[in-house]
C-alpha positions as CSV (number, residue, x, y, z in Angstrom):
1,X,-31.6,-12.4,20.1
2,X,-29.1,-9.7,19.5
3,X,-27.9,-9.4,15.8
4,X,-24.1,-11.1,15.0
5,X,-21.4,-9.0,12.8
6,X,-18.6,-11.7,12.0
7,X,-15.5,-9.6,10.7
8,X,-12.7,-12.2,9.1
9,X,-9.5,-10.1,8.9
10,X,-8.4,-8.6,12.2
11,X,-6.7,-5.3,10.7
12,X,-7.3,-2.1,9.4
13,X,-10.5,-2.3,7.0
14,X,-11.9,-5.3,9.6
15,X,-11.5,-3.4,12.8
16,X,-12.6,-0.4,11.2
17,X,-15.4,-1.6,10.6
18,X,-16.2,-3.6,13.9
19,X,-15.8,-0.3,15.9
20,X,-17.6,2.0,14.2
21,X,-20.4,-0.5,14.2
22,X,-19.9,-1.4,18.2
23,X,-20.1,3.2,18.5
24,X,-24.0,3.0,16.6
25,X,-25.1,-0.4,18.3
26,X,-24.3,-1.5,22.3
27,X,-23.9,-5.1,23.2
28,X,-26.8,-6.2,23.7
29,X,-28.1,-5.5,20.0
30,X,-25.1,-6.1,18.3
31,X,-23.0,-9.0,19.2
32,X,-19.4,-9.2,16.9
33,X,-17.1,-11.9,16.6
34,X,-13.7,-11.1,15.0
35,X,-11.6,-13.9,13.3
36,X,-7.7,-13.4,12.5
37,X,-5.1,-15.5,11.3
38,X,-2.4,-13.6,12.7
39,X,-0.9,-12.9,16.5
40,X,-2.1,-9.4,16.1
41,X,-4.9,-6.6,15.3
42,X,-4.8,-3.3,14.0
43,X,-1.1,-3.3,13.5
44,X,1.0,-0.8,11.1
45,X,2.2,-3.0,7.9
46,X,3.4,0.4,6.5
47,X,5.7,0.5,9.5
48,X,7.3,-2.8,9.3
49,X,10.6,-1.4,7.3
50,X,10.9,1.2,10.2
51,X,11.3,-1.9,12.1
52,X,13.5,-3.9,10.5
53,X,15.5,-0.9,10.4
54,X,15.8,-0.7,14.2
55,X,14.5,3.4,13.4
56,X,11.3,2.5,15.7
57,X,10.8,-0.5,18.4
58,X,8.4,-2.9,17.6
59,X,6.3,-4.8,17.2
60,X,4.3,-3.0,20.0
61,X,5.2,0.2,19.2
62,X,2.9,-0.6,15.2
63,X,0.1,-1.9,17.0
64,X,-2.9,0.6,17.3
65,X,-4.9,-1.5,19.5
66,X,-4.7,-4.9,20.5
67,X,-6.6,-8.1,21.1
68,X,-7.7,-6.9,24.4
69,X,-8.6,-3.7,24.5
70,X,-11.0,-4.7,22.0
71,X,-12.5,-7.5,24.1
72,X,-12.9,-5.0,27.5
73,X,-13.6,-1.9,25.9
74,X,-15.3,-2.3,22.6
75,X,-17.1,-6.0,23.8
76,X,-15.8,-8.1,21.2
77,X,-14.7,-11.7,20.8
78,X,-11.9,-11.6,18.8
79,X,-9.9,-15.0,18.2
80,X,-6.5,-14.5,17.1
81,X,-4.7,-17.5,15.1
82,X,-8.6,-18.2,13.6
83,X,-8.1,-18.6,10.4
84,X,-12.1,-18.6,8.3
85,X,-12.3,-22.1,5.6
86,X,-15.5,-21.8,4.5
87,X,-18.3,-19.6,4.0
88,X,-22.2,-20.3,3.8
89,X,-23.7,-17.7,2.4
90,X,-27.2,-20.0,2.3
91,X,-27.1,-21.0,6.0
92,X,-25.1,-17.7,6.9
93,X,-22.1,-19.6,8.8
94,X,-19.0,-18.9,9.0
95,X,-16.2,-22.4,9.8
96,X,-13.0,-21.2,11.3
97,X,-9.9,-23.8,12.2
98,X,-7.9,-22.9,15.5
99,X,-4.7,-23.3,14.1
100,X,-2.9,-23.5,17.2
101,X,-5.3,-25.5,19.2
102,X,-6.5,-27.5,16.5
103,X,-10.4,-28.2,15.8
104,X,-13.3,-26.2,14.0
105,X,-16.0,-23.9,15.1
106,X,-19.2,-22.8,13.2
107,X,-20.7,-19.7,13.7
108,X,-23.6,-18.0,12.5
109,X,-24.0,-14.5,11.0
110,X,-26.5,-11.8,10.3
111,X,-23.8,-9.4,8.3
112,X,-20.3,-10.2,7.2
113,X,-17.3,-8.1,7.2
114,X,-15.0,-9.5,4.6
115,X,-11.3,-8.1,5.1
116,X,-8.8,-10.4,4.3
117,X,-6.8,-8.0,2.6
118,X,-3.6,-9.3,0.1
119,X,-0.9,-11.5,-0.1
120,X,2.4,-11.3,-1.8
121,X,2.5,-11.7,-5.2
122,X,4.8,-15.6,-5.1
123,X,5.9,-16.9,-8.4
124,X,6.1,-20.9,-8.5
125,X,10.1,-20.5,-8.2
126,X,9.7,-18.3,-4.6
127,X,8.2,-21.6,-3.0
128,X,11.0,-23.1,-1.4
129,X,11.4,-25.0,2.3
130,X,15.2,-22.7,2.4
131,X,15.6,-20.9,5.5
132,X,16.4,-17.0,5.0
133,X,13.0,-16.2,2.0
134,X,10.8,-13.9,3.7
135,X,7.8,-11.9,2.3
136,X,6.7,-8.8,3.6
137,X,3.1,-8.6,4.1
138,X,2.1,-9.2,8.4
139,X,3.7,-8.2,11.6
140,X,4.2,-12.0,11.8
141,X,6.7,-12.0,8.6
142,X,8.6,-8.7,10.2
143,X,9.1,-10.9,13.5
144,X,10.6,-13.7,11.4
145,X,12.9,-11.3,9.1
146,X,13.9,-9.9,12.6
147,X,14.8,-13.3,13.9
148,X,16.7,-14.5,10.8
149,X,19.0,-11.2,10.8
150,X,19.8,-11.3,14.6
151,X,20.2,-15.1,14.2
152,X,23.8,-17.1,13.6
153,X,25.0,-17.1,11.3
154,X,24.7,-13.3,10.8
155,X,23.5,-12.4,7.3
156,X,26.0,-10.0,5.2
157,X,24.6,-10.1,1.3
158,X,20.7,-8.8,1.0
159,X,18.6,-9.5,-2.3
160,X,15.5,-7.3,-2.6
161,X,13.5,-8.8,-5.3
162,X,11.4,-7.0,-6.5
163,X,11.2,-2.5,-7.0
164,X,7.7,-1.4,-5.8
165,X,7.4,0.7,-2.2
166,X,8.3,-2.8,-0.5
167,X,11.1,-3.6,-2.0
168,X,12.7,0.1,-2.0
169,X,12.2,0.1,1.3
170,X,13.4,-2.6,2.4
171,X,16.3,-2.1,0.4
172,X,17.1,0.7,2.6
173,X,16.2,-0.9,6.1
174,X,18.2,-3.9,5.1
175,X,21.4,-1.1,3.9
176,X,20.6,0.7,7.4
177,X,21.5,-2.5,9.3
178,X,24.6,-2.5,7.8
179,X,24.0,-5.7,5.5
180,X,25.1,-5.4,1.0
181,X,22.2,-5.1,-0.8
182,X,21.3,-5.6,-4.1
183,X,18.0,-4.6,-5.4
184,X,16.9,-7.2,-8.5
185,X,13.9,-5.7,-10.7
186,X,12.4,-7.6,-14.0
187,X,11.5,-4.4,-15.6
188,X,13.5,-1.7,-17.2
189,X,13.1,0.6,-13.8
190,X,12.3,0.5,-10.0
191,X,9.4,2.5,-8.3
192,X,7.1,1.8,-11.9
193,X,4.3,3.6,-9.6
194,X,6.1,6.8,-11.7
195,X,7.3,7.3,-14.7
196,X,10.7,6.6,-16.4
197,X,12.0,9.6,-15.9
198,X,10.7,10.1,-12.6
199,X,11.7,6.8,-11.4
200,X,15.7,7.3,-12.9
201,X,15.8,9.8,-10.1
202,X,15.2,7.3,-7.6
203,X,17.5,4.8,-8.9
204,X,20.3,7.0,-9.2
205,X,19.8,8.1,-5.4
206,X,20.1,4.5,-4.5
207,X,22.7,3.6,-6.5
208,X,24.5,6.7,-4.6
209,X,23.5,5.1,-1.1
210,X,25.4,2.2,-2.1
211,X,22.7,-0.2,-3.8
212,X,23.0,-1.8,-6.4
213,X,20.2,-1.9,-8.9
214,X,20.3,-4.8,-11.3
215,X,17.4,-4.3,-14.2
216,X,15.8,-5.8,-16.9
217,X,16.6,-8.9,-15.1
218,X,14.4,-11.6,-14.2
219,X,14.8,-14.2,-11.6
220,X,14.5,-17.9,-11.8
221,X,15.1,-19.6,-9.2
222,X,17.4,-19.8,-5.6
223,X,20.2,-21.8,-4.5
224,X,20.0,-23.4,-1.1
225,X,22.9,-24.6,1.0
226,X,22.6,-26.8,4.4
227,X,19.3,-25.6,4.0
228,X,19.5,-21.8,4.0
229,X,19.0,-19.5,0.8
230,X,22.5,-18.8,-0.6
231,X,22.1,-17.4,-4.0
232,X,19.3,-15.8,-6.2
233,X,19.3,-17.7,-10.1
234,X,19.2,-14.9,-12.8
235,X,19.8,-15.5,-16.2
236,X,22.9,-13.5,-16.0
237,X,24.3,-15.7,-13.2
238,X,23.4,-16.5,-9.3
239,X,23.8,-13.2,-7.2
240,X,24.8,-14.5,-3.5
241,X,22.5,-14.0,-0.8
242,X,22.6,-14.8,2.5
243,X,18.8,-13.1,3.0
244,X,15.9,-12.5,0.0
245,X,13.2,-10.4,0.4
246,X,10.5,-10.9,-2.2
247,X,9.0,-7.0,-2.9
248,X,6.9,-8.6,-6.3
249,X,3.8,-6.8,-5.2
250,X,0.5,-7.9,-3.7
251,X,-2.9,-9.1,-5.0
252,X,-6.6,-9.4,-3.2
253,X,-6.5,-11.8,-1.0
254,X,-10.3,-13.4,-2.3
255,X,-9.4,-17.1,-2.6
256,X,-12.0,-17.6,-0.1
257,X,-14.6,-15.1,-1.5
258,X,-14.7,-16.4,-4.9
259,X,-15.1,-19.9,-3.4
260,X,-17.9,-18.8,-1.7
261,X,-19.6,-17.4,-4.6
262,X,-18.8,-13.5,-4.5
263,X,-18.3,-11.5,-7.3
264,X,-14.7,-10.7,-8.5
265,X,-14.0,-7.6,-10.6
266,X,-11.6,-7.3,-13.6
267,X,-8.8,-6.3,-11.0
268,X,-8.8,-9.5,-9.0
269,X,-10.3,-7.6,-5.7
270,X,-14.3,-8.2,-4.7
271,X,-16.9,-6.1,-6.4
272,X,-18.6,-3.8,-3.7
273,X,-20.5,-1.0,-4.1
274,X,-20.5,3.0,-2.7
275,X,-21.4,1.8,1.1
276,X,-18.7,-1.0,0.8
277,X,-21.8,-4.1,0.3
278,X,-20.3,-6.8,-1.8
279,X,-22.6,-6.9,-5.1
280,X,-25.5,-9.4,-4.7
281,X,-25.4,-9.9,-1.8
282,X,-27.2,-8.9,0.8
283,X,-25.5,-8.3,4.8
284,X,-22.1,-9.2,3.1
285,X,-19.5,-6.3,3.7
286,X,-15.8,-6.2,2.4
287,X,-13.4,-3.4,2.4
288,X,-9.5,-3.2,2.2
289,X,-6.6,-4.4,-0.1
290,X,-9.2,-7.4,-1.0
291,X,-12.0,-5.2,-3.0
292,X,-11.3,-3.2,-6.3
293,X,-12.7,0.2,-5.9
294,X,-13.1,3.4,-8.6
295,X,-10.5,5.7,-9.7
296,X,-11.6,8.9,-9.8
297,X,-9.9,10.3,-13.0
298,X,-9.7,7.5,-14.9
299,X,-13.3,5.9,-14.2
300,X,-11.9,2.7,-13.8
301,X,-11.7,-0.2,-11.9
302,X,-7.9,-0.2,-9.8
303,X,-6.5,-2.5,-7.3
304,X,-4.4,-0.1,-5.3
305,X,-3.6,-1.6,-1.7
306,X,-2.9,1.2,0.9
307,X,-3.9,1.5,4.5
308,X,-5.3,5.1,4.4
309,X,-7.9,3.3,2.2
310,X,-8.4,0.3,4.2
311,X,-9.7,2.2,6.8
312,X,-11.8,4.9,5.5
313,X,-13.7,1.7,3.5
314,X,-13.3,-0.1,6.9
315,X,-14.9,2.6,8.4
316,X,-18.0,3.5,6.1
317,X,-18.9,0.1,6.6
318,X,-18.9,-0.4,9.6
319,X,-21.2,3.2,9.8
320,X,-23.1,1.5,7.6
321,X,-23.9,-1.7,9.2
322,X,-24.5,0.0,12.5
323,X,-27.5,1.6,11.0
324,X,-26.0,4.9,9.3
325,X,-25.1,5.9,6.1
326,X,-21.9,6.8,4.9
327,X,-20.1,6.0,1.2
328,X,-16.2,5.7,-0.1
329,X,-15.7,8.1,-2.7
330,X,-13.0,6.2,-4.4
331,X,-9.1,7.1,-4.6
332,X,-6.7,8.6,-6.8
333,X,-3.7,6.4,-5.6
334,X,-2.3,9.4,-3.5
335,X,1.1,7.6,-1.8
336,X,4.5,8.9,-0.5
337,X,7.6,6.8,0.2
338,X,11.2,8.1,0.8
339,X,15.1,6.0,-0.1
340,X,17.3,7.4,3.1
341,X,16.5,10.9,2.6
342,X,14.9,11.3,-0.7
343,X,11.6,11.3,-0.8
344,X,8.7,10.4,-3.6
345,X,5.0,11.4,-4.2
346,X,2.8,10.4,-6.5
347,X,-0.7,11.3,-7.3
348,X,-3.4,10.6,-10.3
349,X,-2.4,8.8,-13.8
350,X,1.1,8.4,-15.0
351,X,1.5,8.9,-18.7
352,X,0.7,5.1,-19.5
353,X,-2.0,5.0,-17.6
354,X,-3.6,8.5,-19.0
355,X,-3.1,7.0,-22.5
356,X,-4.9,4.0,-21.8
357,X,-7.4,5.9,-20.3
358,X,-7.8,7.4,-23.4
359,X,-7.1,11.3,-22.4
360,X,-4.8,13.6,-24.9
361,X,-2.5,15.1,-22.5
362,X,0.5,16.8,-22.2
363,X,3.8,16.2,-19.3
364,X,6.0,18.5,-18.0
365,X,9.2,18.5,-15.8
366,X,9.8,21.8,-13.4
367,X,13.3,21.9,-11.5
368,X,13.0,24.1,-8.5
369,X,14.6,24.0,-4.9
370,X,12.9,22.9,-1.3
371,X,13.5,26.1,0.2
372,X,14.6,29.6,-1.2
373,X,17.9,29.1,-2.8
374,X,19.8,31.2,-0.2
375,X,18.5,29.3,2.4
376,X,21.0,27.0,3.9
377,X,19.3,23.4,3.2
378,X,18.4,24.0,-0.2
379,X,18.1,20.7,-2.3
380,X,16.9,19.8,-5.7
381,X,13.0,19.1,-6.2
382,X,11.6,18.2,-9.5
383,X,7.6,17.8,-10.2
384,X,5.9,16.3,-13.0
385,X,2.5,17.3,-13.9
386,X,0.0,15.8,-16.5
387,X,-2.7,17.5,-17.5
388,X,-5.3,17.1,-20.4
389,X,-5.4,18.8,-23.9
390,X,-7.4,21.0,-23.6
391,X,-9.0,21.9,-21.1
392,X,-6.1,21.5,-18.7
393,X,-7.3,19.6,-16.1
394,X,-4.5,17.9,-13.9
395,X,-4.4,14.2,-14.4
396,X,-1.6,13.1,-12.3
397,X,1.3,14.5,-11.0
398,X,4.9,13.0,-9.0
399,X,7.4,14.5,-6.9
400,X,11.1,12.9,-6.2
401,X,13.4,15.6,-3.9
402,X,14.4,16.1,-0.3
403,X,13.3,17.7,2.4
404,X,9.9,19.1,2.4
405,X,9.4,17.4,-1.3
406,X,6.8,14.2,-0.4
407,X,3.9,15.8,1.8
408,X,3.5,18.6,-1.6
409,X,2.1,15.8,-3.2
410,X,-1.0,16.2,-0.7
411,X,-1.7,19.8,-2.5
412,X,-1.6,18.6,-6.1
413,X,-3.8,15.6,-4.6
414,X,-6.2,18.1,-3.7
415,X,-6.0,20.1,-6.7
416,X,-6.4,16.5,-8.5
417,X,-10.1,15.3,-6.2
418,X,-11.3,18.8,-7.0
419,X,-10.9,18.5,-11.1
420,X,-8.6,21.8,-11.0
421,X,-6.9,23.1,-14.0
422,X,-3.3,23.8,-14.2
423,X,-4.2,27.2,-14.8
424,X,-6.4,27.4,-11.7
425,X,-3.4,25.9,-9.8
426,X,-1.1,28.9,-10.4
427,X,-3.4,30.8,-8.2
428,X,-3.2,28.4,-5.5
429,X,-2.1,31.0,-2.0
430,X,0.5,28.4,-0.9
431,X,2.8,29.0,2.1
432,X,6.0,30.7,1.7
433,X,8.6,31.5,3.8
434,X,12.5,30.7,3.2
435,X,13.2,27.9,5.2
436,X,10.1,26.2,3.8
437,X,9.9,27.1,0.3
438,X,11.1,29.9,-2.2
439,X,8.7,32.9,-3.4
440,X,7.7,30.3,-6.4
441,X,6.5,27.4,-4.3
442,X,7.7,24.2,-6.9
443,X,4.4,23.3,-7.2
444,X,3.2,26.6,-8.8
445,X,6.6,26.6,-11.0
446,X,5.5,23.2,-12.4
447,X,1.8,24.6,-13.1
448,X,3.0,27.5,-14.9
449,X,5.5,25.1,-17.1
450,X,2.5,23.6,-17.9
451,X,0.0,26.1,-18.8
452,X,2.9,27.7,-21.2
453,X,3.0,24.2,-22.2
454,X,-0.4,24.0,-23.3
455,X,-0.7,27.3,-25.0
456,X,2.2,26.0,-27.1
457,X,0.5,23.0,-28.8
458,X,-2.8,25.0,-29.0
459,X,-1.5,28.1,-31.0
């Protein structure tokens, strides 16, 4: 009898996974069953503002691959709207619930892929039966958001609750369709992936676009009328809204899992190992934004939900339980967003997290342009670095300008995975040509700054 992979979670880390084990192991050795909630597999979340937006078409043009070009060519049976109940780790079964066609199935496994990823973060007040609330997590919740905003009565007044990459972006899809939008954050700034400082930029370039920001101000409720949202409660007053969008972050998505018995780290997210095996136990598999996995600077256990993980974890497990051997290294919560036309990247530790990470470190600020000054184009780029006393190894680093600014992150990500020194990194042979970048390319400015930096404290 030919072996059974069971992958619940029909998106990047699960699929992943299931075809890199159907490329080590045909048919006829390797039988995989795929169950997913959802209408669709191997979709774009990431892209889901874009489409809101109207910027790209959708929902096909974010799907990878779907449903059945994984049955034909990759011979698997995937279920779509399968949602998994209950695991048996003793009798290795699997229940699923049709939850269109109603009923149960049980089905048996030799290894389990576990990639169920997150769900929106939802305090007690976001649970409402008011038409016009939508999360942002599935292709499923962008069709809905789609429907509400091309429905009647048109929706005029946005509120984005929440300030993370969702909620800044959706800020700015919502603003691009022409609708108010106020942006609603419970801490003292929005984009906290950065630092203050960092992060001020950002805010002032919404506020510019026509946002409005509203801080240090936590929500407590909604107002409903004729059963539609009509106002989110603060505790300075109810802001109108004829559409929310709750942007309060994500967590693992391991309800299941830790009713099943697997172990669950300090982050929330499954406890896997190296080759992406859940801890203790054996032929059980999970990658994605439902596992906690090592930072790389910091040593620690993080929680950071991104796709370009998801699928590299997807993907050395699914090596793996084809028969071959491959390991995740671990991140260093390398990501990249952009507000209109400003862009932001962020690599390594912020400051907070450094100090609780118990490094000595210094931060610096370098002001330089995108392109040589002269060069028509020319915009305002600042980088942050931090970098450890004494030896001057880069611990983190953030970017906020405009063209050309985000994708610079990628070389101080490198710089960062490599355990270079600021001083090393004013060696770096970086590209220059005016329309790109001037003679001092911004990331060698901001490594000097901080090499003088250094030398100061130390003499």
């Amino acid at each position: 009898m030919a072996q059974r992979l069971i992958v619940i979670g029909g998106d990047a880390a699960g699929m992943s996974a299931a075809s890199q084990a159907r490329r080590r192991r045909d048919r006829d050795d390797l039988e995989i069953m795929v169950f997913e909630r959802g209408h669709f597999t191997s979709y774009s979340a990431c892209g889901i503002p874009y489409w809101i937006s109207g910027l790209v078409s959708g929902p096909e043009a974010l799907i990878a691959r779907d449903p059945q070009t994984f049955r034909t060519t990759y011979a698997m049976d995937v279920r779509l709207r399968h949602e998994v109940t209950a695991i048996d780790l003793d009798r290795r079964e699997v229940v699923a619930r049709d939850l269109e066609g109603g009923g149960e199935v049980r089905e048996r496994f030799d290894d389990l892929m576990y990639a169920t990823g997150a769900v929106p973060v939802q305090p007690p007040w976001a649970a409402t039966d008011a038409g016009g609330v939508f999360g942002m997590q599935t292709l499923d919740d962008g069709a809905a958001l789609r429907d509400w905003l091309e429905g009647e009565p048109r929706p005029r007044r946005a509120v984005v609750i929440g300030g993370g990459y969702i909620g800044v972006e959706m800020a700015e899809a919502l603003m691009q369709r022409g609708l108010t939008v106020t942006l609603v954050e419970a801490g003292s700034q929005p984009m906290a992936t950065v630092d203050g400082d960092m992060a001020e930029l950002v805010a002032d370039a919404m506020r510019g676009l026509g946002v409005t920001i509203r801080t240090d101000l936590p929500v407590t409720g909604l107002e409903q009328r004729d059963g539609r949202v009509s106002a989110v409660v603060t505790a300075e007053g109810p802001i109108p809204a004829d559409v929310v969008v709750l942007g309060l972050g994500v967590r693992p998505n391991t309800a299941l899992a830790e009713a099943s018995g697997f172990p669950i780290g300090t982050t929330g997210g499954i406890r896997v190992d190296r080759r992406m095996r859940v801890t203790g136990l054996s032929g059980v598999w999970a990658a994605g934004d439902c596992v906690e996995t090592l930072h790389r600077v910091s040593g620690m256990p993080v929680h950071v939900p991104l796709g370009t993980h998801a699928n590299k974890q997807g993907r050395a497990a699914g090596i793996n339980i084809g028969g071959g051997y491959a390991t995740f290294a671990g991140v260093i919560g390398t990501a990249v967003t952009k507000v209109c036309d400003l862009e932001v990247g962020r690599t390594g530790l912020r400051e907070r997290e450094a100090t609780l990470a118990g490094f000595d470190f210094v931060s610096v600020v370098a002001e330089s342009t995108n392109r040589a000054g002269y060069y028509p184009g020319a915009r305002p780029m600042t980088v942050k670095l931090i970098a450890e006393r004494p030896s001057g190894r880069l611990l983190g680093a953030q970017i906020v300008g405009w063209s050309e600014a985000a994708k610079r992150i990628d070389t101080l990500a490198v710089a960062l995975w490599n355990g270079m020194t600021v001083d090393d990194m004013t060696s770096l042979d970086l590209g220059y040509a005016p329309p790109y970048a001037p003679v001092w390319d911004p990331v060698l400015v901001a490594a000097r700054k901080a090499v003088d930096a250094l030398a100061a404290l130390d003499r």
